[in-house]
N, C-alpha and C positions, 0 to 999 in steps of 0.2 A: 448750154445752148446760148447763140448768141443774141440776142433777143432788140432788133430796132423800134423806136415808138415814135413815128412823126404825130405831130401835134403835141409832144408830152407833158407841156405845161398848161395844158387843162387838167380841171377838175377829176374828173373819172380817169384821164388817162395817167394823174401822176398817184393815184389806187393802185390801176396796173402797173407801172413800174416799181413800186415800193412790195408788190407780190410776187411778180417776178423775183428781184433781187431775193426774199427770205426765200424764194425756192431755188437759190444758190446758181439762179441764169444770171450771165451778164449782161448790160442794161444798155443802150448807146441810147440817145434821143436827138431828133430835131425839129426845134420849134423855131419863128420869128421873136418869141418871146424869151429872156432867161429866165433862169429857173437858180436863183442865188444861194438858198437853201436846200438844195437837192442832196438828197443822201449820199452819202460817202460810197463810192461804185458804181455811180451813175454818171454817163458822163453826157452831157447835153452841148448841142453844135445848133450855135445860132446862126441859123441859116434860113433862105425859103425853101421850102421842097420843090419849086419849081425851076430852080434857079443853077450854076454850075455849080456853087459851092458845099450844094445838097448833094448832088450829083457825087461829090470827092468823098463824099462819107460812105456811099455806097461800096464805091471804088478800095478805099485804104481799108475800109473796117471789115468787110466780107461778112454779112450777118447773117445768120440760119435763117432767122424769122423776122418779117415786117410786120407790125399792126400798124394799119392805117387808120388815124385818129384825127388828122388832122383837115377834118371839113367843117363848116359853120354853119349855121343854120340860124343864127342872131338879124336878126331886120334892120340894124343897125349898118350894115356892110353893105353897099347898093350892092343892085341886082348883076351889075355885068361884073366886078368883082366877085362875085359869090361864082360865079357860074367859073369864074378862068380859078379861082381855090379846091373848088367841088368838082368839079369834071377836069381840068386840065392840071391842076395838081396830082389826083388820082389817077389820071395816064400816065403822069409822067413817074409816079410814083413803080406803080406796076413795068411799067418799061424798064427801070433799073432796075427792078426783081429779076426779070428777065436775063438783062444784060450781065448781071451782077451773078448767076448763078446762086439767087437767094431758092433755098427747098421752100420755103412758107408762106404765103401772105392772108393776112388777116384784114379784110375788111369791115371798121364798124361804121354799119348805116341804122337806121332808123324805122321802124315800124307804119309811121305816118307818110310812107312813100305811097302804102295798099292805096291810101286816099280816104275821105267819110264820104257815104252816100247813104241813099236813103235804101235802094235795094239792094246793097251789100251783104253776102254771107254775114252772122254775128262775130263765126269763128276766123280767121282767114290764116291756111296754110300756106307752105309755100309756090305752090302751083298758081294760086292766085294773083293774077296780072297786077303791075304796080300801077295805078290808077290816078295817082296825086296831083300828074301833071295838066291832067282834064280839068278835076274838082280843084286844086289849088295852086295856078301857075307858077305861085313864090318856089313851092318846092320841086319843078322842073331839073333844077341843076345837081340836088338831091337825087334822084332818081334817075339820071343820066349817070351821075354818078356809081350809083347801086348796078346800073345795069351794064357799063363797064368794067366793073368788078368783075360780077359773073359771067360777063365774057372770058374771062381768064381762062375759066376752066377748061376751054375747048380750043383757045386761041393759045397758048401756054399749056398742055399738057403737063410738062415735066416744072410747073410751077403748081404745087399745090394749095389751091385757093379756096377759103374760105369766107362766104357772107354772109353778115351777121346782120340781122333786124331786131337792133331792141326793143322793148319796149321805153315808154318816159322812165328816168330815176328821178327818184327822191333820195333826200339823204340830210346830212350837216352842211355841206357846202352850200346848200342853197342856191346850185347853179345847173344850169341847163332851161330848157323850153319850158316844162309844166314849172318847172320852181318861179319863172319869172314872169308867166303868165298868173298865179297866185301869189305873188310878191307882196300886194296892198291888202289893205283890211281888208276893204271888198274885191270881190270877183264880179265882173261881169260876165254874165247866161242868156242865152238865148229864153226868153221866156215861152213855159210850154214843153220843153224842154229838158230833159235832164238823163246826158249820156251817160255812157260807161266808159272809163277811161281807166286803158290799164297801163301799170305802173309796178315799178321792182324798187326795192334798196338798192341805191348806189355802191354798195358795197358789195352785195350780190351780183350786180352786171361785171365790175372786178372782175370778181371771182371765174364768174363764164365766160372773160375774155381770155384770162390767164388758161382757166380749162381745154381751150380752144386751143390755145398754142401746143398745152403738153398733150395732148389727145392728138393734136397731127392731123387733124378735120378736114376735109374736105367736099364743099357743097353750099346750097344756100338753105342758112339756117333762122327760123326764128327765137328770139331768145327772151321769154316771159319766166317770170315769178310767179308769185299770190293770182288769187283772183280777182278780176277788175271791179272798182267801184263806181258809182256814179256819180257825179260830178258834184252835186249837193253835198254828198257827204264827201268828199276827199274835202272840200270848204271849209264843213265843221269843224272835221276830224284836225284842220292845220292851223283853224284857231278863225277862217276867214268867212265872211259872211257871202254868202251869193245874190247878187243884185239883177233879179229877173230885168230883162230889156224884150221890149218888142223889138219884132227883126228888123224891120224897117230903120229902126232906127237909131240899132247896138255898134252898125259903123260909125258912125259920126260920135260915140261914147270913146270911143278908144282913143288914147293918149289925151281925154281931158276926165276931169271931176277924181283926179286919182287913179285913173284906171289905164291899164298896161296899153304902151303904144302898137297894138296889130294890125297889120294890112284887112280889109275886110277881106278877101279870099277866106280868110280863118274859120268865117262863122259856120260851114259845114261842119267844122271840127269840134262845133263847141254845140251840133245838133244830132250829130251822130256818133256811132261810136267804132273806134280801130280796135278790136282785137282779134290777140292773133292765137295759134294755135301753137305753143312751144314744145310740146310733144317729142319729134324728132331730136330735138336740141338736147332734151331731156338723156332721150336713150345713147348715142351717139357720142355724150360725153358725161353721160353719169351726173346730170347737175342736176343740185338739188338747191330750193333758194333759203338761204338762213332766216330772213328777218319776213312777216307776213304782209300785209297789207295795213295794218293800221301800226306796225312796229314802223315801216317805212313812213307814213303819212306824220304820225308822233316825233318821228326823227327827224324830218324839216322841221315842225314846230319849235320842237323844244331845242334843238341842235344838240 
């Protein structure tokens, strides 16, 4: 199979491409970024995905399958940026599926679209409305996102679409949302306090993206591991200590005394808890997660 990966020099997604390739798929990628080290049968096109030169890769290459990887969710990238990479990349993305007679597309979105609230299910399926952009407006363009996706299904029939909500990874790279919001010794917490926050091996989400392609899935899926921890201990567990803050006054903590730069919108996220319900994801494609929860939390640590 012919297997495309926008965004493919991230973190998690150049996992997926190095699992494809050992299961003997052929691999195309495009990112803004190279990827100078990229294994031998990979071939990567530096390009934007929004852009015509993206466009031509669609065109010349003919891929079976797209996973779409490449959305950002970094605070670093202003807001009306994020919004034309996250929503307007992912149309256009899905438009060349369409145009392109691609059979597959792979949407990976995010878990933290559900949103934290205080009278939220514990469990949240996928029936469960995505919420984020009430409780967190940073993640609007996220969720706009997500919800373009699975418009495919119906909008694109003969395009079959799958949406993926992971949960956080951990791993060795030490990269993504929860790795950089626990980055410093200390963590700042909402004091009073103390969520659940669930989380997989990054090499486990891999694996259930990869699964996703060869299983031929279709629908909106969630996609968990282990059991979720509570914030305390994911702390301990990665070596970092938790710096209770009163509410009032944990915004104006952020980006100074060592402690990770977030918008305050966040603090619901750091008072409630997202988890979801991966059951479905489970049956659908037979996944099972290799590494637990404190194998995952130990594997940031120690890398």
């Amino acid at each position: 199979m012919k297997v495309l990966i926008t965004g493919i020099t991230g973190a998690l997604a150049r996992q997926v491409a190095r699992r494809l390739l050992v299961q003997k798929h052929k691999v195309i990628g495009i990112d803004r970024r190279a990827w100078p080290d990229s294994p031998k049968g990979i071939r990567v096109h530096e390009a934007d995905i929004r852009k015509r030169p993206a466009e031509d890769v669609f065109r010349l290459t003919k891929p079976d399958a797209v996973i779409h990887m490449a959305t950002v969710t970094h605070f670093t990238v202003r807001h009306e940026e994020r919004f034309r990479i996250n929503l307007g990349g992912t149309r256009t993305v899905f438009e060349h599926c369409h145009t392109y007679g691609v059979k597959q597309a792979v949407f990976v979105g995010r878990h933290t679209i559900y949103g934290a609230a205080a009278d939220a299910p514990l469990y949240r399926n996928e029936s469960e409305p995505p919420l984020a952009a009430a409780t967190f407006p940073e993640l609007a363009d996220l969720v706009a996102a997500d919800l373009f996706a699975g418009a495919a299904l119906w909008r694109w029939p003969d395009l079959s679409t799958a949406v993926l909500r992971l949960v956080y990874t951990l791993g060795p790279s030490r990269r993504g949302n929860l790795a950089a919001y626990i980055r410093g010794p200390r963590v700042p917490t909402v004091l009073g306090f103390d969520p659940l926050f669930h989380l997989m091996h990054e090499s486990d989400a891999a694996n259930a993206i990869v699964a996703t392609v060869e299983h031929g899935l279709r629908g909106v899926f969630n996609v968990a591991g282990p059991q979720p921890v509570p914030l305390s201990i994911l702390c301990r567990a990665t070596g970092r200590t938790p710096i209770p803050i009163p509410e009032p006054l944990i915004g104006m903590a952020f980006g100074r005394f060592g402690f990770p730069r977030l918008p305050r919108d966040v603090v619901p996220h750091l008072k409630h808890p997202i988890v979801i319900d991966g059951s479905a994801f489970r049956e659908a494609a037979g996944f099972e997660h290799q590494f637990d929860e404190i194998q995952a939390m130990e594997s940031y640590r120690f890398g």
